[in-house]
Residue frames as qw, qx, qy, qz and C-alpha x, y, z in Angstrom:
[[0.319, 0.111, 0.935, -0.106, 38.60, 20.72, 27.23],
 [0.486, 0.571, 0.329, -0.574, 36.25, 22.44, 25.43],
 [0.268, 0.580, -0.613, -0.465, 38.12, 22.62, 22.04],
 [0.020, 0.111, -0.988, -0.108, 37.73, 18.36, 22.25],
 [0.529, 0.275, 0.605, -0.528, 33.73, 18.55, 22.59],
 [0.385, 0.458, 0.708, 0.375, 31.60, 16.91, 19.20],
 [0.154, 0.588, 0.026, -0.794, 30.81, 19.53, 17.29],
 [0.585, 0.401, 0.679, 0.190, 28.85, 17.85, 13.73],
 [0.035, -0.115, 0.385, 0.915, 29.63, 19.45, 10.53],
 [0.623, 0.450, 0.519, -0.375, 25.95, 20.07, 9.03],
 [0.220, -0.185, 0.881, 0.377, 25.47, 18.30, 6.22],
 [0.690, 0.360, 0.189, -0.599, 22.22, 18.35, 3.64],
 [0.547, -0.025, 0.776, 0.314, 22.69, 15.44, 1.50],
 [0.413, 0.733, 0.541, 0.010, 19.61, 16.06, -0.72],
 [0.261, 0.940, 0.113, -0.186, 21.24, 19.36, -1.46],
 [0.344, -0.477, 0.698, 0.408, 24.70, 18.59, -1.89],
 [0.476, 0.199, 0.803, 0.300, 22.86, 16.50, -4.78],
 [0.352, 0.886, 0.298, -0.041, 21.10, 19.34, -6.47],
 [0.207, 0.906, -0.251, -0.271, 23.84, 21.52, -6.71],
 [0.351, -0.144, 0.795, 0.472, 26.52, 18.04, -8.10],
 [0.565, 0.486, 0.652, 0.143, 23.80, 17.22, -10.56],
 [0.265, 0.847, -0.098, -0.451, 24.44, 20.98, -12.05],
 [0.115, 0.758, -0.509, -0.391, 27.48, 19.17, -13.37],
 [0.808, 0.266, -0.442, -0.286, 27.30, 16.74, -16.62],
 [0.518, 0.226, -0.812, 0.145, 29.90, 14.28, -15.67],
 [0.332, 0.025, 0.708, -0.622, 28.11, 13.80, -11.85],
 [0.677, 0.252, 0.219, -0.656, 24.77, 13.83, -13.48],
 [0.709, 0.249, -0.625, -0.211, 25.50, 10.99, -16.16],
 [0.364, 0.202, -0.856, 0.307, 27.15, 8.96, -13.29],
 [0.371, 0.011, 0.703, -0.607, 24.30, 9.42, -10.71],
 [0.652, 0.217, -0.114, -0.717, 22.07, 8.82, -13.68],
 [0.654, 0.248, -0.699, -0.147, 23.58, 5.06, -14.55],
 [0.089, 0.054, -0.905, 0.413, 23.32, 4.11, -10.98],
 [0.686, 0.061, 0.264, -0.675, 19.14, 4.67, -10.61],
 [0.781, 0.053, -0.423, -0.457, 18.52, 1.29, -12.00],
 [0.473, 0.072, -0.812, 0.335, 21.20, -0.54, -9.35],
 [0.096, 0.117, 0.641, -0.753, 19.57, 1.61, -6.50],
 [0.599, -0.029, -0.148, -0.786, 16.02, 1.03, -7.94],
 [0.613, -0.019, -0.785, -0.091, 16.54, -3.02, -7.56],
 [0.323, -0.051, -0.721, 0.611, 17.54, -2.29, -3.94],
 [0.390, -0.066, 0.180, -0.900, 14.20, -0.40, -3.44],
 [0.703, -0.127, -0.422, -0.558, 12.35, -2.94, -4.82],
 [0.516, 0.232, -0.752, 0.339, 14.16, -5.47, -2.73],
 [0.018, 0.057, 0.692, -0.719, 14.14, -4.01, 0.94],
 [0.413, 0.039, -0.219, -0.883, 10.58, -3.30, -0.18],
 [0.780, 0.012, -0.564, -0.270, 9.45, -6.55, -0.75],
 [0.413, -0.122, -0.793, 0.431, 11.07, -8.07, 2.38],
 [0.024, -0.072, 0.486, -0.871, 9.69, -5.44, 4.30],
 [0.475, -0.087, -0.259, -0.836, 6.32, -6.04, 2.82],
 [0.762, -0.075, -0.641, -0.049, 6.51, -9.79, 3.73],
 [0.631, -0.698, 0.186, -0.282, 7.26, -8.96, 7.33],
 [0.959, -0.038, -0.144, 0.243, 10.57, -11.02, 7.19],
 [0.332, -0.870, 0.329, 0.158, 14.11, -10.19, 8.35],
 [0.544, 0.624, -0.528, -0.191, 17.04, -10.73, 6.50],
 [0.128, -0.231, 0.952, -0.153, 18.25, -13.88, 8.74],
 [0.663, 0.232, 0.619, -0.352, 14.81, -15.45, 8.21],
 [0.584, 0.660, -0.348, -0.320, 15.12, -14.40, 3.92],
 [0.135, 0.590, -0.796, -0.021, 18.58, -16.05, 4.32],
 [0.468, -0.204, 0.833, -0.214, 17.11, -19.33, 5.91],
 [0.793, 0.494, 0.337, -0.119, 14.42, -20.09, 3.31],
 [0.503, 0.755, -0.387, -0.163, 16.95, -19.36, 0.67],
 [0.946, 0.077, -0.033, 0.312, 19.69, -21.70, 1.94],
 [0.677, 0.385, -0.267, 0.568, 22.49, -18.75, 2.98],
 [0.526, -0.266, -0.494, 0.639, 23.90, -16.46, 5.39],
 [0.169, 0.849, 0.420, -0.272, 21.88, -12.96, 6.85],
 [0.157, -0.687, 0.297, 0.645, 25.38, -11.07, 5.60],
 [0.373, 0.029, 0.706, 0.601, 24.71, -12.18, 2.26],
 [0.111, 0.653, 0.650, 0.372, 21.47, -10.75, 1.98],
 [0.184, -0.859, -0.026, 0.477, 22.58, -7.69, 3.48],
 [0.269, -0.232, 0.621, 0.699, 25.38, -7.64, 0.40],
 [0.209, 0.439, 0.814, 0.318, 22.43, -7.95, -1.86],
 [0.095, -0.875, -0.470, 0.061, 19.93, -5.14, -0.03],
 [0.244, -0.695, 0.249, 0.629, 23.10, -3.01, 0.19],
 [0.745, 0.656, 0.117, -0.015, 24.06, -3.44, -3.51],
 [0.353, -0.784, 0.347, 0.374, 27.33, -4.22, -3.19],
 [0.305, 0.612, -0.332, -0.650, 29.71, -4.48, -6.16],
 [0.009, 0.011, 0.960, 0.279, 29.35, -7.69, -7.29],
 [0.592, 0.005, -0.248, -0.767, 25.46, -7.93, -9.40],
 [0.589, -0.105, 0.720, -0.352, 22.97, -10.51, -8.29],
 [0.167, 0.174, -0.782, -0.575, 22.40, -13.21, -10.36],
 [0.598, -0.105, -0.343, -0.717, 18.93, -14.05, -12.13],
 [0.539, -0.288, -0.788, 0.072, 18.93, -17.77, -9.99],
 [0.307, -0.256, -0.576, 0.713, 19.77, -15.58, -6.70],
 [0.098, 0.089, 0.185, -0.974, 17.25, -13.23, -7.37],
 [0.659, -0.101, -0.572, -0.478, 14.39, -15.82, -8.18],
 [0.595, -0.155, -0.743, 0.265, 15.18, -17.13, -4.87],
 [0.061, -0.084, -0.407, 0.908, 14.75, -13.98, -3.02],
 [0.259, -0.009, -0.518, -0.815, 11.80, -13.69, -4.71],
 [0.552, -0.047, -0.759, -0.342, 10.37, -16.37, -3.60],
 [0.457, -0.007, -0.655, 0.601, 11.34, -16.11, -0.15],
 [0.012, -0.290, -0.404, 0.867, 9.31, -13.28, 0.32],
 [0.413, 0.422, 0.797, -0.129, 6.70, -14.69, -1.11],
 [0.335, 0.777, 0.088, -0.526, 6.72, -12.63, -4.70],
 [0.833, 0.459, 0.297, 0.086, 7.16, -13.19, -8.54],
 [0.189, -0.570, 0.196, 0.775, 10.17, -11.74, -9.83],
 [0.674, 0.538, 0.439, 0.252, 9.78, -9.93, -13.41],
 [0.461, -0.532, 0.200, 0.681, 11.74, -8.49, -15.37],
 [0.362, 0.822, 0.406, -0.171, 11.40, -5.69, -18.09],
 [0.457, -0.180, 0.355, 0.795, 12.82, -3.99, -21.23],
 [0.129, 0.883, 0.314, -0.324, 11.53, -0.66, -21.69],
 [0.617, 0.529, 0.225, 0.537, 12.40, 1.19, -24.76],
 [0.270, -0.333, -0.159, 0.889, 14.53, 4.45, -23.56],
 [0.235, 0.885, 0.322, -0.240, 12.04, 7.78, -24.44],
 [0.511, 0.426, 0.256, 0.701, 13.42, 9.32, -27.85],
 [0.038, -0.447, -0.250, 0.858, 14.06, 12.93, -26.94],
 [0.119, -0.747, -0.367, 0.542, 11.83, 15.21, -28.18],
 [0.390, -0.005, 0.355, 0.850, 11.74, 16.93, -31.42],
 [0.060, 0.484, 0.207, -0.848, 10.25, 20.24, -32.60]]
């Protein structure tokens, strides 16, 4: 009976990522996803700042709480600029939005 007890595999996320990022094709691909998971910071952020819950977001907006979980989660379909003027609002902030020239590497 023993052999059937839980036994959790340990597991270090953070470091599992240091030692993928050794390798180009990870590191490009974890690199193109910091701007999707940077919205969703800003996101849960904001709500969280406003003291709201996603079923309360979802009422002032006009939808359902599992949509604005799909949103905070960043699932694969991008939010559009109306639906993210509306969250915005909801939680009682401006949205803006910004085009930063990329940094020129470095030259000797």
């Amino acid at each position: 009976m023993d052999d059937l007890q839980y036994q959790p595999v340990p597991y270090n996320v953070e470091e599992e990522i240091r030692k993928n990022l050794q390798d180009e094709n990870f590191r490009r691909e974890y690199e193109a996803l910091e701007p999707k998971y940077a919205l969703i910071r800003e996101l849960l952020s904001a709500r969280q700042h406003s003291g709201m819950t996603q079923e309360a977001v979802a009422l002032k907006i006009g939808t359902t709480k599992s949509a604005i979980s799909r949103l905070e989660s960043g699932s694969k379909h991008s939010p559009s600029l109306t639906t993210l003027r509306k969250y915005a609002k909801a939680v009682n902030c401006e949205l803006e939005i910004k085009l930063k020239p990329k940094q020129q590497p470095k030259t000797i």
